[in-house]
C-alpha positions as CSV (number, residue, x, y, z in Angstrom):
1,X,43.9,147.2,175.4
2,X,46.4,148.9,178.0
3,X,48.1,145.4,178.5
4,X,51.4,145.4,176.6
5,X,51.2,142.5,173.9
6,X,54.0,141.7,172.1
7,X,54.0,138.6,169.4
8,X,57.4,137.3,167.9
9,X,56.5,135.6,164.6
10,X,54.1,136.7,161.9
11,X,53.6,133.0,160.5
12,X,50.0,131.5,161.0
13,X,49.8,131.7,164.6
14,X,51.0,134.8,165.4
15,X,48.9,136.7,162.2
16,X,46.1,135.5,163.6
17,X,46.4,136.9,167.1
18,X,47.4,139.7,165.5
19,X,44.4,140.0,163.8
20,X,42.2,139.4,167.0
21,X,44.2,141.4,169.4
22,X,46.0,145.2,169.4
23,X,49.6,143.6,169.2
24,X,53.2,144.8,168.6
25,X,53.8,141.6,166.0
26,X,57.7,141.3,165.0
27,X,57.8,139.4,161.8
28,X,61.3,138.7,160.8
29,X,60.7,138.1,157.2
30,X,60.3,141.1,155.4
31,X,56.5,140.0,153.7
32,X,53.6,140.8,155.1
33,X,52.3,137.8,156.9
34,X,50.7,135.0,154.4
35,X,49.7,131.4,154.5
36,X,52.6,128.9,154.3
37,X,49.9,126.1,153.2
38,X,50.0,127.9,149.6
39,X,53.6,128.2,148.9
40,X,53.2,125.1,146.8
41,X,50.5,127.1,144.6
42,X,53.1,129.9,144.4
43,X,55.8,128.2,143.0
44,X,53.8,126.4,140.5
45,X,52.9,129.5,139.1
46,X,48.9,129.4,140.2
47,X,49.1,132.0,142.7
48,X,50.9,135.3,142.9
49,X,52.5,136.1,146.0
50,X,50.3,138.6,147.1
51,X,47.2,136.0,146.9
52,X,48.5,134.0,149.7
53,X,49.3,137.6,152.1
54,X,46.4,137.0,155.5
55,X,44.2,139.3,156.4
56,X,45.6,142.4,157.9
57,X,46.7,143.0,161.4
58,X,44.6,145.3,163.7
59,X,48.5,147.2,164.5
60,X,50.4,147.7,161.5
61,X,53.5,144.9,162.2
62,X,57.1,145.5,162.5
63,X,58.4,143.2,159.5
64,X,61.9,142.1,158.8
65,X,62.9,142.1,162.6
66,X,64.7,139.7,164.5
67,X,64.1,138.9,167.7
68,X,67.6,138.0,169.6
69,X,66.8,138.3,173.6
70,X,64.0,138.1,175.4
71,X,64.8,139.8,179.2
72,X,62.2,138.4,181.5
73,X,63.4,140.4,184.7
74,X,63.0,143.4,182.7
75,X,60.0,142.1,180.2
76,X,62.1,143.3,177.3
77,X,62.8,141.8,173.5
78,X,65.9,142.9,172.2
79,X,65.9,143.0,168.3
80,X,68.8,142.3,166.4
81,X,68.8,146.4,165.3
82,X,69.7,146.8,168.6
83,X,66.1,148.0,169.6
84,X,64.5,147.0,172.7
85,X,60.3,146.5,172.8
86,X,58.8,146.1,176.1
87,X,55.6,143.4,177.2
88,X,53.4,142.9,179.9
89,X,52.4,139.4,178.3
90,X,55.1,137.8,175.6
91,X,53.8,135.3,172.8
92,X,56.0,133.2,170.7
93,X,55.2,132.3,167.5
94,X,58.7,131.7,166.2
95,X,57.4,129.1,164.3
96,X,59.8,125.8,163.0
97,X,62.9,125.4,160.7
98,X,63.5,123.1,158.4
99,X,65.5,119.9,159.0
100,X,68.8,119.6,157.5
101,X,69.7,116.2,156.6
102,X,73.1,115.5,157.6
103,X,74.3,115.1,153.4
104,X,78.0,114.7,152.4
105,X,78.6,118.0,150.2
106,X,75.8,120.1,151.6
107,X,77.4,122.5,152.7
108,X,79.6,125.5,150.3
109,X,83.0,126.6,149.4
110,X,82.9,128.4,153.0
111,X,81.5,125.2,154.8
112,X,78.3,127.3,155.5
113,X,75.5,127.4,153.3
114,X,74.5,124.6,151.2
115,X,75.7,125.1,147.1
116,X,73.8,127.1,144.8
117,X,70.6,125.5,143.4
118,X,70.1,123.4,146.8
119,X,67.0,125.0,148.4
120,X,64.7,124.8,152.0
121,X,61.1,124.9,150.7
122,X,59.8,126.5,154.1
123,X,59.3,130.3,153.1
124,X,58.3,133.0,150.5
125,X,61.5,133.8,149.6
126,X,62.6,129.8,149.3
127,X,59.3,129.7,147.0
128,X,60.5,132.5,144.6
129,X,63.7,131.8,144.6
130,X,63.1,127.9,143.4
131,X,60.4,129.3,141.1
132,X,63.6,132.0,139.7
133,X,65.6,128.8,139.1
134,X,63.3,125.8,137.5
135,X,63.3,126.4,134.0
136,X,61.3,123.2,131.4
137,X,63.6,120.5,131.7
138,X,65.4,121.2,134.6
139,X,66.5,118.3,136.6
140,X,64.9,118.3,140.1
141,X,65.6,116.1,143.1
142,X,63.6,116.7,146.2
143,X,64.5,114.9,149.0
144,X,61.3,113.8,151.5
145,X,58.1,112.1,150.4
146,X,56.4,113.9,153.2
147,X,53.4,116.6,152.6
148,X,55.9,118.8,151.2
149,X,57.8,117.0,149.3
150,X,54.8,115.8,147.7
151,X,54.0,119.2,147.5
152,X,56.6,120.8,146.2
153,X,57.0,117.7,143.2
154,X,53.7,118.8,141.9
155,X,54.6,122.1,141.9
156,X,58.1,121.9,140.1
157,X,57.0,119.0,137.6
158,X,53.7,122.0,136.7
159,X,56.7,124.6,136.4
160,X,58.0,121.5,133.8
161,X,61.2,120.7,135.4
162,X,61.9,116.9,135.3
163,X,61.6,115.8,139.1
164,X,62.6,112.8,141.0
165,X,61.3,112.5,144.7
166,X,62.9,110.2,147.3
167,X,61.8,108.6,150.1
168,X,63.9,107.2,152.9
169,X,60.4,105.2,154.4
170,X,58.3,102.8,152.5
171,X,55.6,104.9,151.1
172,X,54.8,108.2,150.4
173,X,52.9,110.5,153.1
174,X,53.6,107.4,155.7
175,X,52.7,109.1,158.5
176,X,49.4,110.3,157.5
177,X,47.9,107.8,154.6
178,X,47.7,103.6,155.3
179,X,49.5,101.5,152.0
180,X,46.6,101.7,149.8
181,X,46.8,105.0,149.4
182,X,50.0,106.0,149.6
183,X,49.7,103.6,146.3
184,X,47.1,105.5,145.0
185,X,49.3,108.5,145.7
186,X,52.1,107.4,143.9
187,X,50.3,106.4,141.0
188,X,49.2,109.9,140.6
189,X,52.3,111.5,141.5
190,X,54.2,109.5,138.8
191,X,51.2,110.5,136.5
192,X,52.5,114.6,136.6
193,X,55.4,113.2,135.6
194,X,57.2,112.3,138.4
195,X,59.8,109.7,139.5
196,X,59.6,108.2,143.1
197,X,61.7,106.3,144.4
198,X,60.6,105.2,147.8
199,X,62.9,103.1,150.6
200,X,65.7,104.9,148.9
201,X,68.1,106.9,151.3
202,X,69.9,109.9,149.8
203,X,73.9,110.0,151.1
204,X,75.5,113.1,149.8
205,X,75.4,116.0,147.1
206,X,78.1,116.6,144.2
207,X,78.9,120.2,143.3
208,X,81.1,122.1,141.1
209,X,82.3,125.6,141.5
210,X,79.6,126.0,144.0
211,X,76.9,124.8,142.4
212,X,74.9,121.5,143.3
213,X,75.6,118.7,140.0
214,X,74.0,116.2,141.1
215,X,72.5,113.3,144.0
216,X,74.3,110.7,145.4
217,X,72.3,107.7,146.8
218,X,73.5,104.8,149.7
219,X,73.2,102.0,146.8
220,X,76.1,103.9,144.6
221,X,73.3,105.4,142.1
222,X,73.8,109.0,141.2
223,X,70.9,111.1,140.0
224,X,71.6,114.5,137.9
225,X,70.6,117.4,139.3
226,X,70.5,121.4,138.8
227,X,68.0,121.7,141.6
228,X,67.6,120.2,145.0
229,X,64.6,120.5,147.4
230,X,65.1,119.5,151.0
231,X,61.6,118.4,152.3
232,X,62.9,116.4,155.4
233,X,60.5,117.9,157.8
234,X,60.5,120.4,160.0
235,X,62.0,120.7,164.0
236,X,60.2,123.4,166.3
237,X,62.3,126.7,166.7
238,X,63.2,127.0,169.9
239,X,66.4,128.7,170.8
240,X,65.5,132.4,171.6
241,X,62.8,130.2,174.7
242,X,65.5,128.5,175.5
243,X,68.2,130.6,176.1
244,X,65.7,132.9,178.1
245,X,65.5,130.3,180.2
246,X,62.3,128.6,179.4
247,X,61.2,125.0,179.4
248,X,61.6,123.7,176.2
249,X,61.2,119.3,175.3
250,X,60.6,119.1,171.4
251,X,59.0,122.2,171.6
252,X,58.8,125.0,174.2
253,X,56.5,123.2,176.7
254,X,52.7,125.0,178.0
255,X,50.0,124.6,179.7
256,X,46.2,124.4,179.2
257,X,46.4,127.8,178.8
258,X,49.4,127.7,176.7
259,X,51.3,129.2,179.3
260,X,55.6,128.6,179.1
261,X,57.0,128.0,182.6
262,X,57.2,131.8,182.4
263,X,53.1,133.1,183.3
264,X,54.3,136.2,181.3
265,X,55.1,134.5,178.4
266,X,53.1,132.2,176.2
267,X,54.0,130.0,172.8
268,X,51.5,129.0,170.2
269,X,51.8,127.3,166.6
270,X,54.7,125.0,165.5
271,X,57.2,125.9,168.0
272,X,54.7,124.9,171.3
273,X,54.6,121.6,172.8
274,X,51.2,120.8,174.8
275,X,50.4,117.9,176.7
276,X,53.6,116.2,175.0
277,X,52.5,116.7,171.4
278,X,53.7,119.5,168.9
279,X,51.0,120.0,166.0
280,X,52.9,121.6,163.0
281,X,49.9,122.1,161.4
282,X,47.8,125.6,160.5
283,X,44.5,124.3,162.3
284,X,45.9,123.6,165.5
285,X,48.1,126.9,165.3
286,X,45.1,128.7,164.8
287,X,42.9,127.2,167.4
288,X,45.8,128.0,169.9
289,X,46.2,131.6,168.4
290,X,42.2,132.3,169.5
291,X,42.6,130.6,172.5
292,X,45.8,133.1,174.0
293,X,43.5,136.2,172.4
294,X,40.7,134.8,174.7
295,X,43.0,134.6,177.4
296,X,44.4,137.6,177.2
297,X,41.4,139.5,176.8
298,X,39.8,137.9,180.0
299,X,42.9,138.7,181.9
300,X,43.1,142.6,180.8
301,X,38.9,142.2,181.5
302,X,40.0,140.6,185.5
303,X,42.9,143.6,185.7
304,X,40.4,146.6,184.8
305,X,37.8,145.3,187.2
306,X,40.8,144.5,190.3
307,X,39.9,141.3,190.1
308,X,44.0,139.0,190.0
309,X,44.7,137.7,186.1
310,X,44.0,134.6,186.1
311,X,47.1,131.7,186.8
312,X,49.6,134.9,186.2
313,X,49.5,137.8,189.2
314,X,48.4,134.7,191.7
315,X,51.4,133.0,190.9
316,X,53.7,135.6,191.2
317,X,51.8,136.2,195.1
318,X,52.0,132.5,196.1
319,X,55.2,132.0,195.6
320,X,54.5,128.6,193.9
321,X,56.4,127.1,191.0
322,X,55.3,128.4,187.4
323,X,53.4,126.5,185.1
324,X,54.7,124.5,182.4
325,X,57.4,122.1,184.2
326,X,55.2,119.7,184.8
327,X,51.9,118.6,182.9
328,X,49.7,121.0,182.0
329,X,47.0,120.6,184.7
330,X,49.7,120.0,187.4
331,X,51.7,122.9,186.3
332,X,48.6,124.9,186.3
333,X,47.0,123.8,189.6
334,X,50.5,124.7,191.0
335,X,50.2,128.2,189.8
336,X,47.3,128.9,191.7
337,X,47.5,126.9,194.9
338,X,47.0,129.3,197.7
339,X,46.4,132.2,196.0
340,X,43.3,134.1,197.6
341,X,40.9,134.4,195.0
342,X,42.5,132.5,192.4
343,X,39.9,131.7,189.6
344,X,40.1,129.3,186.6
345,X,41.0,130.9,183.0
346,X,38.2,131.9,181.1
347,X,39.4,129.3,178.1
348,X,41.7,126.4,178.4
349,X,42.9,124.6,175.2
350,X,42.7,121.0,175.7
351,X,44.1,120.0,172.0
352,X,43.4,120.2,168.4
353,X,42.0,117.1,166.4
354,X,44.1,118.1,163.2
355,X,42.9,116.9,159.5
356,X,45.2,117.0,156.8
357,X,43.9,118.0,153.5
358,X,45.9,118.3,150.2
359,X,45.1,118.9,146.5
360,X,47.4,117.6,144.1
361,X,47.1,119.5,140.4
362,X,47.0,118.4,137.4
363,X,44.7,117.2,134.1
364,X,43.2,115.0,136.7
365,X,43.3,116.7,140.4
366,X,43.4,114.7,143.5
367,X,42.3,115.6,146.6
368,X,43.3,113.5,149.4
369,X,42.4,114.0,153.6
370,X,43.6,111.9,156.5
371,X,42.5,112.5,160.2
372,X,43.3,110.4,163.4
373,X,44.9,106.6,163.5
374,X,44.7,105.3,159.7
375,X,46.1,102.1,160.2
376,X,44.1,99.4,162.6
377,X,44.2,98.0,165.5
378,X,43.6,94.0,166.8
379,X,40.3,93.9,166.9
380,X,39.4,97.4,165.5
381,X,36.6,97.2,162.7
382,X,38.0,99.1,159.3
383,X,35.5,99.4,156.3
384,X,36.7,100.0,153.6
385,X,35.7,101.3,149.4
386,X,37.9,101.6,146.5
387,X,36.6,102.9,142.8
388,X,39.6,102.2,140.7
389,X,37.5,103.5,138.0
390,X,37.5,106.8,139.7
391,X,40.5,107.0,141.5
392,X,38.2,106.8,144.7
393,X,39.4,106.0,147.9
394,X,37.9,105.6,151.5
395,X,38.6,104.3,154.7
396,X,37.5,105.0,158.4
397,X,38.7,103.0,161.3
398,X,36.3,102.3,164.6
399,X,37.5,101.3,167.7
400,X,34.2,100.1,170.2
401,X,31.8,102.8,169.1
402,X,34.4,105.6,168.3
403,X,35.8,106.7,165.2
404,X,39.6,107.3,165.5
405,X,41.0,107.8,162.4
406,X,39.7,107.6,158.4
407,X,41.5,108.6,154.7
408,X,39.7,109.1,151.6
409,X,41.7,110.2,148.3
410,X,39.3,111.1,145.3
411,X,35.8,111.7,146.2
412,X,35.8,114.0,149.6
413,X,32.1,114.4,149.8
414,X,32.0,112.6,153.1
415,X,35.2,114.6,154.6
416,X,32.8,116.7,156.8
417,X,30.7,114.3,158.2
418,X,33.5,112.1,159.1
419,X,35.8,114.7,160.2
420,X,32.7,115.9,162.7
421,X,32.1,112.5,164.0
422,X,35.7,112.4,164.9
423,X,36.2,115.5,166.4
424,X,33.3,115.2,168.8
425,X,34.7,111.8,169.9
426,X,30.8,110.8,170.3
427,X,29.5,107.3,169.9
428,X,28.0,105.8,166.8
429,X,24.9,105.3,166.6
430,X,24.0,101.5,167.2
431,X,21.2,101.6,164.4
432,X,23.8,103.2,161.6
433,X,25.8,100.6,159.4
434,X,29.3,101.3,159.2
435,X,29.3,101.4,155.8
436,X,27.3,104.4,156.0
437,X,29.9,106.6,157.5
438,X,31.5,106.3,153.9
439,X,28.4,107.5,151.8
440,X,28.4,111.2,150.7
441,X,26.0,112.0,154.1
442,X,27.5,109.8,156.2
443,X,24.9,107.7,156.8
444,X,22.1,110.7,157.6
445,X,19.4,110.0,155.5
């Protein structure tokens, strides 16, 4: 490929275009590339870190370097060694940080980093470094009854530290799982051995000589702790797009063909908002990472032939306003108003249907998915099954003829069909009972 890729971020997103596309990748953490959805596996002791590394890149990658500057007049990323790497196209893939609650006592001595034993759980090296720490009986607080708090509970009560997990909302996983099961949820949960404490806010840390002592909760209550895990979600990392210049919301903002208001530079994964929404989730950073190699590779197919890249080099000759500052279909149609044999993108990426899947260890596993709306509407029909007996738990959610949204904990037989019927967005049949989208088949037979 003679165009000049260059990718910054070797999380999910940008391994993967890696992996489909000759790219220079700059990775700033010094590991090869690996999947974050494991980390919980790591630190419990399941997995050793070089389980979780992604396949290999098709251009060996440039690890443990920073991106600090992008230059879009010149088309240059400066690297914080001072090096300078030049593109014809730019992706981001700079990924998200975690959120940092604003504790009393979180930050150090030097009123910079948090104390020792207070811990992100968004990386490798936040993994080892917890898993370096928790020792049987540890006293472990993590703060967020979100996926990863959840996940990283499971994995410190396995490693046997003695964990409490606390939960500003109502119920655990609240904006995936409906009340039932989040119950369910916390049944299991406190069945590893954990204590959850739910529609409890945490106010500030203690410390001593540096070192995190314990966790101080609004109500007065004070919980012991050696180890603290902030699990308070995640916010898209946007500052090197936005101090090039670029249109950035939540996220940095693209179009259908997950274009930034820059056509020179695109953003995929957790740090790129589309149509309004930013994913924060591995499937739609993936789907996202093979659209931009499709893109790409039809626009380096356009140059060869002399035919103009498609959005990008008819821009640039129209003199019309970039994509990306408006909606995506305005912001596209804008690019290539008036340009003389402007053509539409071989791909566009309309959106990702994401599921979210988890397995929780243990004597007795769990394995839990949630896709779409799980709580109701007036006048939506819900049908329901629970198997106390077996832990079992299913629900799917119709609106008119269309199922929207569905969460089964247990028994994830079904987890296919449904997930199918969702994504396709198709009507029901008429003939099918609803209850049959809960059997194993989904009603098929």
């Amino acid at each position: 490929m003679s165009t000049r890729i260059v990718v910054v971020g070797g999380g999910t997103a940008g391994a993967r275009l890696a992996q489909r596309l000759p790219v220079t990748l700059l990775g700033e953490e010094p590991h090869a590339p690996y999947n974050r959805v494991l980390l919980a596996d790591v630190l419990a002791g399941r997995y050793a870190p070089e389980v979780i590394a992604l396949p290999g890149t098709r251009e060996p990658a440039r690890l443990g370097v920073r991106a600090v500057r992008i230059d879009r007049a010149a088309r240059t990323v400066e690297c914080a060694d001072g090096s300078l790497v030049g593109y014809d196209r730019l992706v981001l893939a700079t990924g998200s940080n975690p959120v940092l609650p604003p504790l009393r006592g979180l930050r150090g001595p030097a009123g910079t980093e948090p104390p020792e034993g207070v811990h992100a759980f968004r990386t490798l090296d936040d993994c080892l470094a917890l898993r370096d720490r928790v020792r049987p009986g540890t006293r472990a607080v993590v703060i967020g009854g979100g996926l990863l708090g959840v996940s990283a509970a499971r994995a410190l009560a396995a490693l046997g530290a003695e964990v409490v997990l606390t939960q500003q909302g109502e119920r655990l996983m609240e904006r995936q799982l409906d009340a039932s099961a989040s119950e369910l949820l916390r049944e299991h949960v406190e069945a590893l051995g954990v204590e959850v404490h739910t529609e409890c806010r945490v106010s500030g840390l203690r410390q001593r000589d540096g070192r995190v002592t314990a966790v101080e909760l609004a109500d007065g209550f004070v919980l012991d702790a050696r180890v603290v895990v902030l699990a308070c979600g995640v916010r898209p990392r946007v500052a090197l797009a936005r101090e090039a210049g670029l249109a950035v919301a939540t996220g940095i903002v693209v179009d259908d063909e997950l274009r930034t208001s820059d056509p020179y530079v695109h953003a995929i994964g957790d740090c790129a908002e589309h149509a309004g929404r930013v994913y924060g989730l591995a499937g739609p950073a993936l789907e996202q990472a093979d659209a931009v190699a499709e893109i790409l590779t039809a626009a380096e197919a356009a140059a060869r032939s002399g035919r103009p890249t498609p959005g990008t080099e008819a821009a640039a000759r129209s003199g019309r306003p970039t994509p990306g500052t408006g909606t995506a279909g305005a912001g596209l149609a804008r690019a290539t108003a008036g340009a003389e044999h402007a053509f539409a993108p071989a791909t566009a990426y309309t959106g990702t249907r994401a599921l979210t899947r988890l397995t929780l260890g243990g004597a007795a596993p769990l394995d839990l998915a949630a896709f779409g709306e799980t709580t109701a509407l007036p006048g939506d029909d819900v049908v329901q099954l629970t198997d106390a007996t077996r832990r079992a738990y299913r629900k799917v959610v119709v609106r008119g003829d269309r199922l929207v949204g569905g969460v089964l904990l247990g028994d994830l037989a079904a987890v296919g069909t449904l997930a199918r019927a969702w994504e396709g967005d198709e009507a029901l049949p008429d003939e099918a009972p609803l209850l049959h989208l809960l059997t194993h088949d989904g009603g098929s037979s």
